[in-house]
LUMBABA-878646 format. One record per atom (N, C-alpha, C, CB): residue in one letter; x, y, z. Coordinates in steps of 0.1 Angstrom, whole numbers, plus 5000, padded with zeros to 4 digits. Glycine has a CB too. Layout:
// residues N
aXYZ;...
// end
This chain:
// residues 246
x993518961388;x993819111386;x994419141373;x994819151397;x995619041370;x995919091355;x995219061346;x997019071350;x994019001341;x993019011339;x992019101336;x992918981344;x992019181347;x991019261345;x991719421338;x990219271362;x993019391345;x994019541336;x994119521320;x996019551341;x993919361319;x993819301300;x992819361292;x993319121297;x991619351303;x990319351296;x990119521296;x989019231305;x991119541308;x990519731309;x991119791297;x991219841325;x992919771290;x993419771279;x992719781267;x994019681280;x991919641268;x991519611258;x990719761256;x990719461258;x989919771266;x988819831261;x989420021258;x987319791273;x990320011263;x991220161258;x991520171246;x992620191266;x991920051241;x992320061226;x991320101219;x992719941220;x990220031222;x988920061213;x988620191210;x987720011220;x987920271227;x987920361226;x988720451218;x987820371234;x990820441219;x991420551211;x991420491198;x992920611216;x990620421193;x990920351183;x989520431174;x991120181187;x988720411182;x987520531179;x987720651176;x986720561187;x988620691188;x988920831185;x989720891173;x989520871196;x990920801169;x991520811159;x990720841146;x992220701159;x989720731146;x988920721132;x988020831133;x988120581128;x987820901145;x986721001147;x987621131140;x986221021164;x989221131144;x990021241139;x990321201126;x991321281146;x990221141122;x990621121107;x989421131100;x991320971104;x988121121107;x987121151098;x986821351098;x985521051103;x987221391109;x987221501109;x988221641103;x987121491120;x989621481101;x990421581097;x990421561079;x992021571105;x989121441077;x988521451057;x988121591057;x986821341049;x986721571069;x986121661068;x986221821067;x985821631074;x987321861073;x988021961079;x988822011062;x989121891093;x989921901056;x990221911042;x988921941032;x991021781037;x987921871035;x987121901015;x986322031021;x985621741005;x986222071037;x986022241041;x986922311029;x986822281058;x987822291033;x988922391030;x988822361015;x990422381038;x988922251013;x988522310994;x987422350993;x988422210981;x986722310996;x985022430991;x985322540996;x983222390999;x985822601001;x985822721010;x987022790998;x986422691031;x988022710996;x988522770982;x988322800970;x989122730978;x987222710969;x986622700955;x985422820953;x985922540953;x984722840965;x984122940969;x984823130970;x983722860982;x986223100975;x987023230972;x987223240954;x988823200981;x987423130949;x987623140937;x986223240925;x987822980935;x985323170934;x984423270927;x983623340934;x983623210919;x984023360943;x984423520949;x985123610940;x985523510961;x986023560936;x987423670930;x986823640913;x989723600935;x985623540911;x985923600898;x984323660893;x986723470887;x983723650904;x982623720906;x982623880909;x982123650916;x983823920915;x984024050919;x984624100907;x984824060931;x985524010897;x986324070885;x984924050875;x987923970880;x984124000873;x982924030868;x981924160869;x982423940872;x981724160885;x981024330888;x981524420886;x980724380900;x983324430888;x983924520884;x984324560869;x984724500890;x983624470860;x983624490842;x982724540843;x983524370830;x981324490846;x979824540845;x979824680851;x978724440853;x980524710864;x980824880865;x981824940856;x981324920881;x982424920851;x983024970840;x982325020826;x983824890838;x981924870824;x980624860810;x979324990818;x979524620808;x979224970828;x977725050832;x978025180832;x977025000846;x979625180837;x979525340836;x979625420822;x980625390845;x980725310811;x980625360799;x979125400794;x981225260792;x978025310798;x976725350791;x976225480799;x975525220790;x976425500811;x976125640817;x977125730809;x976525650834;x977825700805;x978425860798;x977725850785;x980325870794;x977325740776;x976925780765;x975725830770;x977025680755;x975025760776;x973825830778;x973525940781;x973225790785;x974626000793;x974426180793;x975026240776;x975926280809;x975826200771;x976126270760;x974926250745;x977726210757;x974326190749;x973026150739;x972026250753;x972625900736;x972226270761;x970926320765;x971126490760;x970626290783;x972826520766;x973026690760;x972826690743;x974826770765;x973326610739;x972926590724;x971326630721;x973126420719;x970426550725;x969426570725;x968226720732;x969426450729;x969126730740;x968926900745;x969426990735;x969726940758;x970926990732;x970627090719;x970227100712;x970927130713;x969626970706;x969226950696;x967627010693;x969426820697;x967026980705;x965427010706;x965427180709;x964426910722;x966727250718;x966627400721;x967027410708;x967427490733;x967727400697;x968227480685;x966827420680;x969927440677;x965727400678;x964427390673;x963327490678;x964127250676;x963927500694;x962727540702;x963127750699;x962727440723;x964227740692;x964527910687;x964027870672;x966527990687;x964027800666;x963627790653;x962327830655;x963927660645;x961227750661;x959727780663;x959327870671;x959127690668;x960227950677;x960128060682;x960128190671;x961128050692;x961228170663;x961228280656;x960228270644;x962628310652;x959328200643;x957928150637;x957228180641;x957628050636;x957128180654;x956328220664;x956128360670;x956728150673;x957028410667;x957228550676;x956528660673;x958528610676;x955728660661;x954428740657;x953628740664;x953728710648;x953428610669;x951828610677;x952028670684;x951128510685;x953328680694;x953328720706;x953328850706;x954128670714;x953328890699;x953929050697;x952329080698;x954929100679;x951329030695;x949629100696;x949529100707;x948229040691;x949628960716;x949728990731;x949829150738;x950928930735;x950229250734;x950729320739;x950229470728;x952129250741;x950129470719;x949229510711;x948429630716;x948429400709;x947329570723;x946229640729;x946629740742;x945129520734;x947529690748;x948229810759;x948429890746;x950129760771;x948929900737;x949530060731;x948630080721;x951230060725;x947230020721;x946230100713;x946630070697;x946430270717;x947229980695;x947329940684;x946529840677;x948329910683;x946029800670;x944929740661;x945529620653;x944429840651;x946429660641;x947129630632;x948929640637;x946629730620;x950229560636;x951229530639;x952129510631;x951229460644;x953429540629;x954129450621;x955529450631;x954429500603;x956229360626;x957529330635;x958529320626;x957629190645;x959829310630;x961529310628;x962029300632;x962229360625;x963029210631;x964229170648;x965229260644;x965128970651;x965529270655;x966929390653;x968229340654;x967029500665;x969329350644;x970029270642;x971429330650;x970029240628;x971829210653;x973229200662;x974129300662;x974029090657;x974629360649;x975529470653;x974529630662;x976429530636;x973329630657;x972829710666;x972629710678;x972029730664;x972629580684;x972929580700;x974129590703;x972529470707;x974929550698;x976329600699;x976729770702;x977029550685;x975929810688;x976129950691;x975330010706;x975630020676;x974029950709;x973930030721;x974229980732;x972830050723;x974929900735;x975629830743;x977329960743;x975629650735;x977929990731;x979030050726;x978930200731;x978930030710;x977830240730;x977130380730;x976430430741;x976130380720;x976330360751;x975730330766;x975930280774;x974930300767;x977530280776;x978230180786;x977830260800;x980230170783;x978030410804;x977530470820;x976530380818;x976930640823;x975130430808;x973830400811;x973530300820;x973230370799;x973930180809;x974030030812;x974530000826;x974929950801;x975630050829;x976530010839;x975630060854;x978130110836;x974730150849;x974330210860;x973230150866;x974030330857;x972430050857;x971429880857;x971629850869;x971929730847;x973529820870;x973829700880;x973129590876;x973429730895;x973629540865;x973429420856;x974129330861;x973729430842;x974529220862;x974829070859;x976329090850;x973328990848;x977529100852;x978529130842;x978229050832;x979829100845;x977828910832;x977628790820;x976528890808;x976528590829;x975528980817;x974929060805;x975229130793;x974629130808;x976629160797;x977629250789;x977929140771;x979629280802;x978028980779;x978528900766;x976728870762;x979828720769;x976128840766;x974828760764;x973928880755;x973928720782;x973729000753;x973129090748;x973529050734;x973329220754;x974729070728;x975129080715;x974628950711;x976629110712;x974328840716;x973828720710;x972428680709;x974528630715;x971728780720;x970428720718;x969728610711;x969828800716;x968728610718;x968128480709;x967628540701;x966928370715;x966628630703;x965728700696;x965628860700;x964528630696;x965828980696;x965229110699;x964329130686;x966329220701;x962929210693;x961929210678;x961629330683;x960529100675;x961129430671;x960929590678;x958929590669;x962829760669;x958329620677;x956929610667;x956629780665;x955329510675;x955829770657;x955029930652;x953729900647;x956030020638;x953230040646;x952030030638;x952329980626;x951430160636;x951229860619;x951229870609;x951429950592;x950829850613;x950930080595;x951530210586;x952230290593;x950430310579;x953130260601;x954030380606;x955130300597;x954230420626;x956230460599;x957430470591;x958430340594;x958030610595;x959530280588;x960130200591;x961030270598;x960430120583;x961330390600;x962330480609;x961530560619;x963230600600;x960530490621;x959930580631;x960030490646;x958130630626;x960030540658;x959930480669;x959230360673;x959630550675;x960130190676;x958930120678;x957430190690;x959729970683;x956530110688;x955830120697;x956430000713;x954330110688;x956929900712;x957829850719;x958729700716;x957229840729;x959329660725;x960129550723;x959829480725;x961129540727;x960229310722;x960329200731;x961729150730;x959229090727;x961929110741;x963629020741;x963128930747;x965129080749;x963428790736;x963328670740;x964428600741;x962528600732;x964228480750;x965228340751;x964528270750;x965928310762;x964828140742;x964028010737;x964827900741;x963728000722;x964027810747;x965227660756;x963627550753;x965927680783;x964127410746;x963327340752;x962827330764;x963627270749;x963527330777;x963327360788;x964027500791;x963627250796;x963027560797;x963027660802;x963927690814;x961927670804;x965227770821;x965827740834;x965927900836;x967327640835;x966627900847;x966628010852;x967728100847;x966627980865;x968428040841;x969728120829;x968628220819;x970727980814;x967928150815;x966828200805;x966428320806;x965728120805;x965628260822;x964428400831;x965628540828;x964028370855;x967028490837;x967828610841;x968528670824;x969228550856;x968428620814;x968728650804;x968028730798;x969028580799;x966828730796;x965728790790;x965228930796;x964728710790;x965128880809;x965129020821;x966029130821;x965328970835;x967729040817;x968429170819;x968429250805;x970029150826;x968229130792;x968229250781;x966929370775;x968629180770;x966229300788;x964529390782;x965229510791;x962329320791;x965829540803;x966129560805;x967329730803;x965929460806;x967829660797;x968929730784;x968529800778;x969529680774;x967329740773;x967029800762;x966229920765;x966329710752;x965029890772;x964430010778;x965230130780;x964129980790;x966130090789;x966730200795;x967430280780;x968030140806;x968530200771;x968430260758;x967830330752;x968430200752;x966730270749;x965930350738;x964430410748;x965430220721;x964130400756;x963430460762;x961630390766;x963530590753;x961830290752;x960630260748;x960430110755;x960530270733;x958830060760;x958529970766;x959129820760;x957329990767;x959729760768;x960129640764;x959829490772;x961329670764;x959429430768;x958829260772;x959629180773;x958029200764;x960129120784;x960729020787;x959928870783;x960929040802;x960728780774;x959928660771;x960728540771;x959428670757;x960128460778;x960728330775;x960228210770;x961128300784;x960428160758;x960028050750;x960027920755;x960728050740;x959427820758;x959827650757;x958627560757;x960727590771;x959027420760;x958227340759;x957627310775;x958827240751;x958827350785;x958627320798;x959627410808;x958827160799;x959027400820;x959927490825;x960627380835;x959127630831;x962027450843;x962627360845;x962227280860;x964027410845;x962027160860;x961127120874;x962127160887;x960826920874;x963627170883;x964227170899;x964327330901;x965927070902;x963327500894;x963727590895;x963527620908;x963327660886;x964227700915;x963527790925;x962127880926;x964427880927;x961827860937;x959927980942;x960428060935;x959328060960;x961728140941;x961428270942;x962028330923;x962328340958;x962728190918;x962428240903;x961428190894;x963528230894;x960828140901;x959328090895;x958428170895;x958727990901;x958428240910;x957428330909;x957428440901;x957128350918;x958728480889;x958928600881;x958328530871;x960328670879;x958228410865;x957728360857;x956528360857;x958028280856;x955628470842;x953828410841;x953328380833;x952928460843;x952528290831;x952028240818;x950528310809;x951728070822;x950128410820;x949028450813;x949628600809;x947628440823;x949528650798;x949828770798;x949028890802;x950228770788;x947928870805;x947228960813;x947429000824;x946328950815;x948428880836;x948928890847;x950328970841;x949028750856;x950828900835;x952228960831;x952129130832;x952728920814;x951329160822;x951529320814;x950729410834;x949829330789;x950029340840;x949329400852;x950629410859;x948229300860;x951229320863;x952629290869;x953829470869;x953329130856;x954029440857;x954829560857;x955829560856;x954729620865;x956629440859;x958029430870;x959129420864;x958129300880;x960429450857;x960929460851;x962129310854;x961229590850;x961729290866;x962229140870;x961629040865;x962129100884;x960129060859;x959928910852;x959428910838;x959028830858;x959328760837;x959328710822;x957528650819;x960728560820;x957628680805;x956328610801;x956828500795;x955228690791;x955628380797;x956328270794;x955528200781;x956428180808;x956128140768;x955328170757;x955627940757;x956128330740;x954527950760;x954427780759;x954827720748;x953127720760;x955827690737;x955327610729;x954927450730;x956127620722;x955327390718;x954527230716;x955227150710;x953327230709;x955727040719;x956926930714;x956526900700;x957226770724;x955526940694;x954926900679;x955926990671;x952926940675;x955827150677;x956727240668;x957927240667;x956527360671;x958427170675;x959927130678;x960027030661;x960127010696;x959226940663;x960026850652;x960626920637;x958826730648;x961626850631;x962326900621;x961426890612;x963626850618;x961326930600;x961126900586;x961726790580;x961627010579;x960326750574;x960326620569;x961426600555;x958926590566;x962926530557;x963226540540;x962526500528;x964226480536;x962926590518;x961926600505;x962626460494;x962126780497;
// end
């Protein structure tokens, strides 16, 4: 019998003797966990202090980039009024043949004169039910051009207007700018006036329903009638470009 409790002993030792080396291999194992698992937080945290430079750096280039993009917008609209006012002869024939005219000449009408009818016709105006922003936007126009017969008097009555706005892209500031000073003017001076708007494109996110005041053929335009809309004078990212230095 004591014997067999020797040999049963024996064989307990073994076993916790296994077990021991089974916890000791588990508790290596368990330690170089926990360092990888540290070493792994480690670049965690310096992986995250990395993305978080790169969103910093990325957003810095999103700002330059909007400010190089409005750069570049005024840049091409203070071009797209330069080639407009180059332009603004042609358009003036467009329109021509409604008033029986043959031969044309034009003249823009300069700033303190809208002022003055603006000055001189406040009921008139007021009575529009204009846009208040109309009141500042008239004296600056882009362009007002008054045409006549070729041999008629330089003090004689145009035969009619155009009031343009010129934008590389075309928006709906534009439409409602041009509209309210053809507008003005009419009512002013009595005489027919053309709403125009100049660009290279019109704006893709406009609304239908100010799109649909917008037309590009002037045969629909002048049929139209509507003192709500604009003719729309296409130019050409070619006419935009500056002059070459000499």
């Amino acid at each position: 019998m004591p014997e067999r409790f020797a040999e049963y002993a024996k064989v307990t030792d073994t076993h916790l003797g296994n077990i021991d080396k089974t916890l000791a291999t588990l508790a290596e194992n368990t330690a170089a966990m926990n360092r990888r698992l540290d070493s792994l937080g480690e670049r965690v945290d310096s992986l995250g202090e990395k993305v978080e430079k790169n969103s910093v750096d990325i957003n810095g280039l999103g700002d330059m980039f909007r400010e190089e993009v409005k750069a570049q917008s005024s840049f091409r609209g203070t071009y797209a009024v330069d080639a407009w006012r180059k332009d603004y002869r042609e358009v003036a024939w467009l329109f021509a043949c409604r008033h029986g005219l043959r031969l044309i000449k034009t003249r823009q009408v300069p700033d303190d004169v809208l002022e003055n009818w603006l000055a001189n016709n406040v009921a008139l105006i007021e009575s529009l039910d204009l846009r208040d922003r109309a009141w500042r936007t008239f004296p600056g126009a882009d362009l007002v051009a008054e045409v006549r017969d070729l041999q008629a008097r330089p003090d004689s009555t145009p035969a009619y207007y155009i009031a343009l706005e010129a934008s590389y892209t075309v928006e709906k500031e534009d439409i409602l700018k041009s509209t309210d000073h053809a507008r003005i003017i009419r009512a002013v001076t009595g005489v027919d006036t053309y709403a125009v708007v100049a660009g290279v494109n019109l704006d893709d996110e406009m609304d239908a329903e100010t799109l649909s005041r917008v037309h590009s053929a002037a045969e629909r335009f002048i049929e139209t009638d509507d003192p709500e809309t604009a003719f729309w004078h296409r130019l050409h990212s070619a006419d935009l470009r500056p002059s070459e230095p000499r």
